[in-house]
N, C-alpha and C positions, 0 to 999 in steps of 0.2 A: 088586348095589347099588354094590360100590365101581366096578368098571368104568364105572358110569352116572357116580357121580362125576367117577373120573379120566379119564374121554373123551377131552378134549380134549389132555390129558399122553400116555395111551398114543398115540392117533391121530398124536401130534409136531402139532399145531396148537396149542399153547400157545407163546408167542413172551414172552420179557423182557427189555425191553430194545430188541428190534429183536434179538434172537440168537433161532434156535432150538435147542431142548435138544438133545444129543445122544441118540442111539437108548441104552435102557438093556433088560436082560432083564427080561420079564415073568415071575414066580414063581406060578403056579397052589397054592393049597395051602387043606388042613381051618385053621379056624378057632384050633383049640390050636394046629397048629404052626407056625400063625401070628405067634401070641402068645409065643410057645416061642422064636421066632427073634428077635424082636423083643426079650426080655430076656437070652437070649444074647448078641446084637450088644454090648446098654447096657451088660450086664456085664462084656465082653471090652473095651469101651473106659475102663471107669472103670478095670480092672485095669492097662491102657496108662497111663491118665494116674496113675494111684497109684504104678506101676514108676516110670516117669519122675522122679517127683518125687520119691522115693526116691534113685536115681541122681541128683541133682542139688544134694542132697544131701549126699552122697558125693562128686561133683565141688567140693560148696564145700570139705569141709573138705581134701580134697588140693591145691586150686587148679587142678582141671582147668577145661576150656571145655563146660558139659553140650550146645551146642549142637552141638559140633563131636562129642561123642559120640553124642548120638541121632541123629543123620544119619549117621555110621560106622558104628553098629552095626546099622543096619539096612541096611547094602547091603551 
């Protein structure tokens, strides 16, 4: 069913804009771990954006620049 849906995205004949999408992997998987990856993902990004704001935090009260840290620390 979802394939029916996304047809036209997996196919690459979905266009926005006048762009077309770039080629992404397709993920065959059971329905739980599906679902499993899907609230892993969400929870791995709230914990990014809670770290963050935490460090930024931390940046106010030393007077660093948090922007110039989260882009140093991750490369």
């Amino acid at each position: 069913m979802m394939q029916e849906l996304y047809a036209l995205i997996i196919e690459r004949k979905f266009t926005f804009n006048n762009y077309l999408l770039p080629p992404v992997p397709m993920v065959i998987t059971d329905l739980a771990s599906a679902e499993m990856i899907k609230y892993a993902a969400n929870a791995f990004l709230a914990t990014k954006i809670s770290f963050i704001n935490e460090i930024a935090n931390i940046c106010d009260r030393v007077g660093a620049d948090v922007t110039h840290v989260a882009i140093l620390a991750v490369s």
